[in-house]
N, C-alpha and C positions, 0 to 999 in steps of 0.2 A: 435615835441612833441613825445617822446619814450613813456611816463605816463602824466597824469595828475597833473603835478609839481606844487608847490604853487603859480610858475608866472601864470599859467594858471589860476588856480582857482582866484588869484585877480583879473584877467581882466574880469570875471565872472560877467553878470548884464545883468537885465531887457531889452536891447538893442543888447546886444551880439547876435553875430550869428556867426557859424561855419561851414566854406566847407568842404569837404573831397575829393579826387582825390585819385589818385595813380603816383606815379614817382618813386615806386620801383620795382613793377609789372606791367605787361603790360596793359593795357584798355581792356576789351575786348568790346561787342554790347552793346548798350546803351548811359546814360550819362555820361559824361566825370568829371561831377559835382556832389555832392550830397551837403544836406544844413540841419542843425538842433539846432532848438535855445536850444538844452541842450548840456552841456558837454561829447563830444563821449569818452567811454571808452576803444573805441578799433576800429579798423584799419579798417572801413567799407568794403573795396575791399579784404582786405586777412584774417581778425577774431584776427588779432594780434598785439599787437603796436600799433602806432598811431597817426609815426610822419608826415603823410601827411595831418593833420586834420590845416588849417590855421583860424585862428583866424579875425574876421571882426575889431574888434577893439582890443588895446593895454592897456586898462584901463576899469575899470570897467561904471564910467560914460560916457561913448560914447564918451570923446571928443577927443580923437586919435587916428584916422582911421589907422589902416595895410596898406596905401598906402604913397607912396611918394607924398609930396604935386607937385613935379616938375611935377610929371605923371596929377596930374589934372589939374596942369594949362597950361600944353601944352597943353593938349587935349580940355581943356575951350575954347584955344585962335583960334586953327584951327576950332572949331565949330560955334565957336561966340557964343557962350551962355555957363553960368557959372555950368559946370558940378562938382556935389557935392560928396562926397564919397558914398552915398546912389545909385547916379544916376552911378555910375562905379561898383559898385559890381553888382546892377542888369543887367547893358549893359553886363559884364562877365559871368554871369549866363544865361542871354540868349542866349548867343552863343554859350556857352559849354553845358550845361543842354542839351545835345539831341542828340539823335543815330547819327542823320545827321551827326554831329561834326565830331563824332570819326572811323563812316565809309567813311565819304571824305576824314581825315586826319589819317588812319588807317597807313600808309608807316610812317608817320613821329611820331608817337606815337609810334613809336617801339623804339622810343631813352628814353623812358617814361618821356620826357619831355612835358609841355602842353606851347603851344604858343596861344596867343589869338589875333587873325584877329580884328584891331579896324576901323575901318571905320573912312574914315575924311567928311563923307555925314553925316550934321546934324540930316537931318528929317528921317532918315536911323538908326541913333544911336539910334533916338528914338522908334522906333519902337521893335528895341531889347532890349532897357532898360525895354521897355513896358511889353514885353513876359518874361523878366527875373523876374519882380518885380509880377508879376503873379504867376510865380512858383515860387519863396521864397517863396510867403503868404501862398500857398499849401504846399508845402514840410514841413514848421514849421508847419502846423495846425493852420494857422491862427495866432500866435506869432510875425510873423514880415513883414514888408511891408504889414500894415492891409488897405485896402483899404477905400475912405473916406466911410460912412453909411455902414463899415460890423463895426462887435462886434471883438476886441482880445479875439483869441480863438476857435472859431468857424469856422468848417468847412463847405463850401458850400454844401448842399444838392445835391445828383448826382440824377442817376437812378435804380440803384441796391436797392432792397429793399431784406426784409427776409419775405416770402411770405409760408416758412414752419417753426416754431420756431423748437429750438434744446433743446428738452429735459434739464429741469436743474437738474432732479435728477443724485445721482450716478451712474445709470444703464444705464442711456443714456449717459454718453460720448462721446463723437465722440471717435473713433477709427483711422476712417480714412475719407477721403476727394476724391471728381470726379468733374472733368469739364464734361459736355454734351454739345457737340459745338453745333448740332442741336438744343437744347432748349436754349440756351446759358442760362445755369442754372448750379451753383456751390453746388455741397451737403456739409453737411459736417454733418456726421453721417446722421441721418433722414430724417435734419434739411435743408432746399433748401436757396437758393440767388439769384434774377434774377432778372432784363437782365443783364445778364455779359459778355462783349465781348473776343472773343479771346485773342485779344492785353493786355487788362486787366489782367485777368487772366495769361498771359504769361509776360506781365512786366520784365524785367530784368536788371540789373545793374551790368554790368562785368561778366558775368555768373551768378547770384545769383540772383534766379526767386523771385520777395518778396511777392506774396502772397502765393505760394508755402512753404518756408523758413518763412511766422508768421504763418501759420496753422499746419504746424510739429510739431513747438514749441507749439502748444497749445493742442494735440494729446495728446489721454488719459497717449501715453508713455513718449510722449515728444520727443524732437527731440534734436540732437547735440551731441557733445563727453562730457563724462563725466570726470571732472575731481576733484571732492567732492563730500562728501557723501551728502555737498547740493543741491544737485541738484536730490538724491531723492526725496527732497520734492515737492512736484506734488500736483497741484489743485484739489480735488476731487469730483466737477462738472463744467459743463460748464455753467458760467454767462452770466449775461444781460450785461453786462459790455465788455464780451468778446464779442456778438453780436453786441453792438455799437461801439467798436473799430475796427471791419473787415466790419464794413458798413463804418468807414471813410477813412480807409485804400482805399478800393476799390473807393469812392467818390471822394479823392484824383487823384487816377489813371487814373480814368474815365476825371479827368479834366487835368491831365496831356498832355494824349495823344492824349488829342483834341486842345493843343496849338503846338502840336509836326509839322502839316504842315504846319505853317505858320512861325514856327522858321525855318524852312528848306528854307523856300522861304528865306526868311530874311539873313540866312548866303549865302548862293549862289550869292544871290545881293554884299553882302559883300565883298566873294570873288571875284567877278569879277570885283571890284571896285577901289579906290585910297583907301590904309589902312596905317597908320603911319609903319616906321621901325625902327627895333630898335634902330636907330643910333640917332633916332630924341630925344629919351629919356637920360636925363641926368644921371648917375651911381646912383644905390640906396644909399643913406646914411650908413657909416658902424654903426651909431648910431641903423640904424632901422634893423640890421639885427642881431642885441642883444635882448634877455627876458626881458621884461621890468620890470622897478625895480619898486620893492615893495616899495615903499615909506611909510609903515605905522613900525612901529617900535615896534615887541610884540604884547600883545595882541592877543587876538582870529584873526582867519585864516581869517574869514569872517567879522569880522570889519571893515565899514565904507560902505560895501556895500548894494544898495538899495534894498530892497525885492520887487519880482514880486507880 
């Protein structure tokens, strides 16, 4: 994906979910993975483009997985149990989603190719489909892989609260932003956040700290390069809205990196283990490595698809 082309937006729906990686630039520390049930408009690792964003499904009703069927049913048949295209994107998220990944496989990611270690130990695959269907549900906000008794939508409650509120008048903007590791407490203008831990707080994704990189952008000046004169238009206080969204932001993260050392056991067992090679796998279809057609003819863009 260079843009957002109209194949793209057809496969657009209620179910969709989107990775992001890099294979044009290098990985740097962190995830090897990122995942978001909206349409990314640009190149999460570099700000630009956007063609390493891959697509979970091929249609907008969910019923054509982006995987080759030969791939699931090899993998079904060495497991003994019938592994689903739900149950293969989260065993791939769990493996890749995590510093561990990309600093054990840091030598062989300099090819910016990603290979994915699959494990032929059932109760093993389960465990990382486990942590990966975990953080999907986190990473979307709750959008996908909602687990049985949560609500779609809703993000788990962490421990960071806002124990100092931030001024909503004009006067009070934030300007700017502190971590205090001592108190592990995040200002932002006046306004406090706390317990925030280190890791938290320093989060990063290939070089790009994320709560660092959403509290610039919401800085009285704003943050990023400008390139229209829209982008003067600037918020002229800081809402509740913005307070509830850096309390799920952080909630997120808080839950992120508390599943990070067990994914770390998890690949290790992996790799020490029996993992299919590529030889085992049949060649992808050249059918599937085509945009998938638009089958609807005229018409509005967004006809026939389901509204969330």
């Amino acid at each position: 994906m260079s843009r957002p082309r109209p194949t793209l937006w057809y496969a657009h729906g209620p179910k969709q979910l989107y990775l992001s990686s890099s294979v044009v630039l290098e990985l740097g520390c962190g995830p090897a993975l990122c995942s978001s049930s909206y349409i990314p408009d640009r190149h999460y690792f570099a700000g630009r483009g956007g063609k390493d964003i891959l697509p979970f499904y091929r249609d907008a009703g969910a019923r054509e997985p982006n995987i080759g069927h030969c791939v699931l049913r090899t993998v079904s048949e060495q497991l003994k149990r019938n592994v689903n295209p739900e149950d293969f994107l989260a065993y791939i998220y769990g493996a890749l989603a995590q510093p561990a990944f990309t600093a054990r496989y840091a030598k062989e990611l300099e090819t910016r190719e990603l290979r994915v270690p699959i494990t032929k130990k059932a109760a093993l695959f389960e465990k990382v489909r486990a942590a990966g269907a975990r953080l999907l549900w986190l990473h979307t906000y709750g959008e996908r892989f909602v687990p049985k008794g949560k609500k779609r939508g809703q993000v788990p409650h962490g421990a960071a609260k806002c124990v100092k509120a931030v001024p909503g008048g004009a006067g009070g903007y934030p300007e700017s932003f502190e971590y205090n590791d001592a108190a592990r407490t995040l200002s932002v203008g006046v306004g406090e956040f706390a317990p925030i831990s280190r890791e938290v707080f320093e989060f990063e994704v290939s070089g790009l700290k994320v709560v660092h990189s959403w509290l610039k952008y919401r800085m009285k000046k704003g943050g990023g390069k400008k390139s229209s004169p829209l982008d003067d238009i600037r918020p002229e206080r800081w809402t509740g809205q913005f307070t509830t969204e850096l309390l799920e932001l952080l909630w997120v993260l808080e839950a992120t990196v508390a599943v990070y050392p067990e994914q770390a056991k998890y690949l290790e067992e992996v790799a020490s283990g029996p993992c299919f090679q590529a030889d085992e796998f049949p060649p992808v279809p050249a059918e599937m490595r085509k945009p998938p057609v638009v089958r609807s003819a005229g018409g509005d863009l967004f006809e026939g698809l389901d509204e969330e």
